[in-house]
C-alpha positions as CSV (number, residue, x, y, z in Angstrom):
1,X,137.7,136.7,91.2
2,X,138.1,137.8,94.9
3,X,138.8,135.2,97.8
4,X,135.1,135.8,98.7
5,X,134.1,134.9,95.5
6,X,136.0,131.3,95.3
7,X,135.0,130.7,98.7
8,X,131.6,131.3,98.3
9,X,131.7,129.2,94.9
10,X,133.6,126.6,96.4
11,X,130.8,126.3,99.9
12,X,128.1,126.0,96.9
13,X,129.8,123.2,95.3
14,X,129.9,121.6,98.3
15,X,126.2,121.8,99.5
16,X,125.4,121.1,96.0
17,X,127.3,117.7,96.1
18,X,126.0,116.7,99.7
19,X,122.3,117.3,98.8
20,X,122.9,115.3,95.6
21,X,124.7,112.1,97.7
22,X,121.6,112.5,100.1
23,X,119.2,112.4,97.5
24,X,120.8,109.3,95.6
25,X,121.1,107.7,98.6
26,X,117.6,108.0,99.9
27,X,116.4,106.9,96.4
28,X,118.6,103.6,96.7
29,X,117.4,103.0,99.9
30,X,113.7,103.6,98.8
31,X,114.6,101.3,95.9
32,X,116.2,98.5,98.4
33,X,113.3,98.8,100.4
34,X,110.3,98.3,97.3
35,X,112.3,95.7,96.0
36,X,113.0,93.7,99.2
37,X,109.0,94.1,99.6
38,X,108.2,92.2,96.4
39,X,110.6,89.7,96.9
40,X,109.0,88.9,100.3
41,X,105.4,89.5,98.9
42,X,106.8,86.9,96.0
43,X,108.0,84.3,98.1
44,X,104.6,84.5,100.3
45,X,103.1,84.0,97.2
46,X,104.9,81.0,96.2
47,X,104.6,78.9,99.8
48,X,100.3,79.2,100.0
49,X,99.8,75.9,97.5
């Protein structure tokens, strides 16, 4: 394979691995963020009686 070839391979890998992180990390924080509602929406819940 040519040095164009590898570099071009090797920028690929890279976007491929960034997008991935910033997809797993928006869908943590999305997660965080759900869960953090229904514990608040829980504990709401809980003080009304």
């Amino acid at each position: 394979m040519s040095g164009l070839a590898w570099t071009m391979l090797v920028l690929a890998a890279m976007i491929g691995a960034f997008l991935f992180a910033t997809i797993g990390a928006v869908a943590l924080v999305l997660l965080l963020a759900n869960v953090s509602g229904r514990l608040a929406r829980h504990d709401d819940n809980r003080r009304d009686p």
